[in-house]
Structures are given as C-alpha cells and as structure tokens.
N, C-alpha and C positions, 0 to 999 in steps of 0.2 A: 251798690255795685252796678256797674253800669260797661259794658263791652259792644268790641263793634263785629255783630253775627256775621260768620262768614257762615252759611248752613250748607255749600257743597251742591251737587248736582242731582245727588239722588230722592234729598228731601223737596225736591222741588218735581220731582219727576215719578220715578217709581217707588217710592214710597211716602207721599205726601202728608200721611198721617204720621209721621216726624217730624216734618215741622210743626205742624197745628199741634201736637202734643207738648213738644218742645216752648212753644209760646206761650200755650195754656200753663204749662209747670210753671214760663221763667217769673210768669203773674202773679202768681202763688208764694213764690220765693223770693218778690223782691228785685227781684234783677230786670234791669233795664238793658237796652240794648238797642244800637245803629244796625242796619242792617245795611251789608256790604253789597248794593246795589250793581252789578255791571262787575261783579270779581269774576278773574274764570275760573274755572276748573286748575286742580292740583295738576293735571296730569296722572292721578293716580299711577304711578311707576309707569305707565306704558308711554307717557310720552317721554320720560327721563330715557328710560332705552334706545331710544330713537333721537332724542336732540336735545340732549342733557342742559343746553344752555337757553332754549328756549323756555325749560320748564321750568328753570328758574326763572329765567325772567316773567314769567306768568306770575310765579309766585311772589317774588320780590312787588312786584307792582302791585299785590292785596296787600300786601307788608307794610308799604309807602302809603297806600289808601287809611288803612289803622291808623300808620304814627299820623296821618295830619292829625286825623278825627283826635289825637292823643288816647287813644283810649287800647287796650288789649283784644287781642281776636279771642271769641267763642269759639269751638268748632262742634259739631252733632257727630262726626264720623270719624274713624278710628285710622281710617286710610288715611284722610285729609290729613289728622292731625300727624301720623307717620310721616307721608310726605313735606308737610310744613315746616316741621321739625328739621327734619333734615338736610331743609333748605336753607333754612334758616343760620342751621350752625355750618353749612358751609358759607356763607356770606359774610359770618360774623366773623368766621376762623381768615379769610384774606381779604383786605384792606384794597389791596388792588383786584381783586374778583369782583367786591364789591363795588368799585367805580368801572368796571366793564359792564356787568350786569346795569349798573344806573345811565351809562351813558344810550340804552336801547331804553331807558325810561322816558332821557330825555325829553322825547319829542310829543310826550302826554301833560309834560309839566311836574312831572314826580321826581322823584329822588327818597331813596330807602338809607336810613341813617344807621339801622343795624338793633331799632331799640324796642321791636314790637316783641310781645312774649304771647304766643300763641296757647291756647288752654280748652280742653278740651271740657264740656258739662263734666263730665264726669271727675275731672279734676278741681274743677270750679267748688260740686256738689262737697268734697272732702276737704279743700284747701281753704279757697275762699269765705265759701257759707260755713263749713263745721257742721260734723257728723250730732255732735251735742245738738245746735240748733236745728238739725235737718230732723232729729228724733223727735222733739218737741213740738214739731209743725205738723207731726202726724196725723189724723182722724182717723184712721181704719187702722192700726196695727194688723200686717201679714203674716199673722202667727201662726196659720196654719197650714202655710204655703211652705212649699221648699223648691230652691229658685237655685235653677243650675247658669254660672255666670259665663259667659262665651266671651274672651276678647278677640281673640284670632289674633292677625300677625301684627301687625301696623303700629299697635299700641303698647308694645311689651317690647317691643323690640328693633334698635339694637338698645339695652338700657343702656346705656352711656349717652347717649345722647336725647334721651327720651326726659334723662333728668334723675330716674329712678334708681337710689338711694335707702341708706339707713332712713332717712330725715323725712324723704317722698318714697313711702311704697307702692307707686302705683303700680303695679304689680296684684296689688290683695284690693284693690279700691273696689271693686265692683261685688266683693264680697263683705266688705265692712258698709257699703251702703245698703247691701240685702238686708243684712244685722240689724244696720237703724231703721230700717223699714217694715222691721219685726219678723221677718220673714227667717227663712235656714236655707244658709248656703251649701252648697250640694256640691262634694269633691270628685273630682271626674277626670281622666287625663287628657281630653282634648280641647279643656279651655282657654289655651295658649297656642294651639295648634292652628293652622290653616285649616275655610273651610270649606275651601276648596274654589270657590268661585274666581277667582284668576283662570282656572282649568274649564269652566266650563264650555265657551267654543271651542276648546283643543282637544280636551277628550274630554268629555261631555260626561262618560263612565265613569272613571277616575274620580272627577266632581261630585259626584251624586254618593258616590261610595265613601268620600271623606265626608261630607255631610252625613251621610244615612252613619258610620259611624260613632262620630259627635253624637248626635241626637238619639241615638238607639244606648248607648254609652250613657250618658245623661236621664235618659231614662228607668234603665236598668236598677240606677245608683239612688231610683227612687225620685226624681225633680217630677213637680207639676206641672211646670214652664219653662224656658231657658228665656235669659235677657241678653241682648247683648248693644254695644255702646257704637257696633259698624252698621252702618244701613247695608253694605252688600254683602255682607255676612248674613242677615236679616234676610236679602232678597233671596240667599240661596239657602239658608236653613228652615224659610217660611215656602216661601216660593217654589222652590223645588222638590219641599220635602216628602210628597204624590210618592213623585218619581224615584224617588233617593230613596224612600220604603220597597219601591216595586223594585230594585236594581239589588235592595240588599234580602229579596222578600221577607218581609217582614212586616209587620202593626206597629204603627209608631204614633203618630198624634198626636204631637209635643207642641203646646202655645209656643210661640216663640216671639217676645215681644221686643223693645224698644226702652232705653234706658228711661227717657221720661215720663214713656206709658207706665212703667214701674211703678215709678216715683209718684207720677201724678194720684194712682189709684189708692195710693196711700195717705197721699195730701186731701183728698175727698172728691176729687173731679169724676165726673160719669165716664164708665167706660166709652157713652159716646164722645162725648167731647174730647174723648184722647183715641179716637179713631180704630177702639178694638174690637169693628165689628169689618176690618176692610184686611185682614191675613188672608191669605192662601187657608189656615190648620182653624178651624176655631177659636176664638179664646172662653168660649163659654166657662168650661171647665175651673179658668182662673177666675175667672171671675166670680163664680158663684161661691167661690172659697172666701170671695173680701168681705169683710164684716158689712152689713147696710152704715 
C-alpha cells in the first residue's frame, strides 16, 4: 500500500507528535508513502469563505501533485479530509469548473484530471488494511481501556459526499477500530458534534464550553481517554482543556490523544516514540492501563 502523504499544517506545526506518530504506525502497518512536499494548506473553510476559487485551486493543485505521482492522498486530519472532499466532488461534478480551476494551474505545469481519491488513515485503517488484519497486528490488546471516539464536524459530514454509506460506514470507523484495538468504545452525544475550535478567537467562552462539554460528557459516561482523527479538535480538546474545566468549573483530566497514538500503542511502539509525553492533559493514566 503505498499513498502520497498530504499531513496538513498542523502536524507539522502545533501538534508535531502526529506526524512522528503517524510515520512510526504507517512502519508497522506496511504502508508506504510520498510525502507531498511544498502542498498548501486546505484552507480549512476559512479561506473558502473568502475566495472560494482560490481555495480550490490550492487544492486541485495537491490533486494534480498525487495523480502525477499516480498514487491516492493520505490525510491525518479530519478538516483537511472535509475540505478535500468537497473540493474535490465539485471539480469532478463540472467539466468546465474543472478546466477554469486548471487553467490557474497552468503556469506550474499541472493539470488535475479529476482522478485522485483522497483517504483519510482512518479510512485506509478499516478499508484498505482491514479491521481482521489490523487485530492480528496487535501486541498489547486495550482491554482495559474505554476510549471515548471524537470526530467532530469535517469527517461525518455532509455524508453524501463524504462517501458514507450502507457499504462505507464511516460514521462507526473510529469505534470498530477501538474494538480491534481491544479497547471499549464509550457512547457519548458529542462525538459528532463541533468542538468548538473554529469559535475560539471569536468567542473564546463559547469554545471552551463546547469543549469542557465533550470531555466532561465523555467522562461522565465512564472513558479513560478520548481519541480523535482531527489535530485541531486535539489542539482544542488537549490544549485548551485548563481552561475549558476552569470556564465549566469542574475536574476533568481526560487524555486525549491522536488516532495513531492509539493504534501505535497497541501495535507495541513506546509511548515515547509516539510522542505521549508532549499533551497539554497527561497521558500517564492511559498509558499505564496498556499491557507491558
């Protein structure tokens, strides 16, 4: 299996132990990967607001990068893959959208033919590899763990164009990977929810209150850890989560890790090597739960 990594701006930035976690796993599982050197940024919705046609064409030109390489995009983040997505099927859906957007590719040498299928680990982990294979690769079964699943918005939704299906539930994936990872998934009603982090320069309150939330929610319902497949869902449910306790006063101390921190700890990789000693919350907690 072999993809070409688009990893996004955040694993490269403020949460850097996503990628290094993300590499360490893809080792373990086999997966190869191009990394999409000099891609930019999705625009994570805000530049779509602002200049709908430029964010495409950002996008469309990581699109045009894959098909050379011929190979499928990766993605670590749940925004990236939202926004990709939906770049995407409007590209494919007009023929003549699609040669406006490539005539700004032009002048790089590119041209987007419409045939990249962008895939997020998380989808790779259930589709590609198989939940059967992923169980078997285990060392530590997390059986004594219960792992509340966070997608937030980007990844669930709008289904229709996400793909998600009788056939593809991606919808439950983050909950049948907990499964094969021997761990218990934890039913909660904010893990399809916003979590807030779009809000936080605007009201900053608001933010912290749908966080604190999630996580006190999650808590409640009994989870050890929350995982989740967005890094800035991650930056504001790790990151902020101080704050997000003090706004809802409350004790909260919820790990809150990273999809292939997950994975990796149960494939046998050291918590250092999968960077769970660099949160904002502890992960001690989780960790001394994984079998040696």
């Amino acid at each position: 299996m072999k993809y070409a990594f688009y990893t996004g701006c955040v694993a490269k930035g403020g949460a850097p132990e996503l990628y290094n976690s993300t590499v360490q796993v893809a080792s373990r599982l086999g997966i190869e990967f191009e990394e999409l050197v000099g891609a930019a940024c999705t625009g994570a919705g805000v530049l779509h607001e602002k200049n709908p046609v430029l964010a495409d064409t950002l996008n469309a030109r990581t699109f045009a990068m894959a098909e050379r390489l011929g190979l499928p995009i990766m993605t670590i983040c749940s925004t990236c893959q939202g926004v990709m997505t939906k770049v995407n099927y409007r590209l494919r859906s007009s023929s003549e959208y699609l040669a406006k957007i490539n005539s700004y590719l032009a002048d790089e040498g590119l041209e987007y033919k419409g045939t990249t299928e962008v895939k997020h680990l998380m989808w790779i982990l259930v589709e590609d590899i198989g939940l059967s294979k992923l169980k078997g690769m285990v060392k530590s079964p997390l059986k004594d763990i219960a792992m509340a699943p966070f997608y937030g918005c980007y990844i669930v939704r709008p289904s229709n164009k996400l793909g998600i299906d009788e056939q593809h539930k991606r919808d439950t994936y983050l909950e049948q990977i907990i499964a094969a990872l021997g761990a218990v998934a934890v039913d909660y009603s904010g893990k399809t929810r916003c979590c807030g982090f779009p809000l936080l320069t605007m009201n900053r309150t608001n933010s912290l209150t749908m966080a604190g939330n999630h996580l006190n929610d999650a808590k409640t319902k009994g989870a050890d850890a929350m995982v989740t497949p967005c890094p800035l869902c991650h930056l504001n449910l790790d990151g902020q989560q101080p704050e997000a306790a003090a706004v809802k006063k409350l004790q909260i101390g919820l790990p809150v890790v990273h999809l292939p921190q997950l994975v990796g700890l149960a494939l046998g990789s050291t918590p250092k090597e999968l960077g769970l000693n660099k949160h904002i919350v502890s992960a001690k907690t989780l960790v001394a739960k994984v079998p040696a």
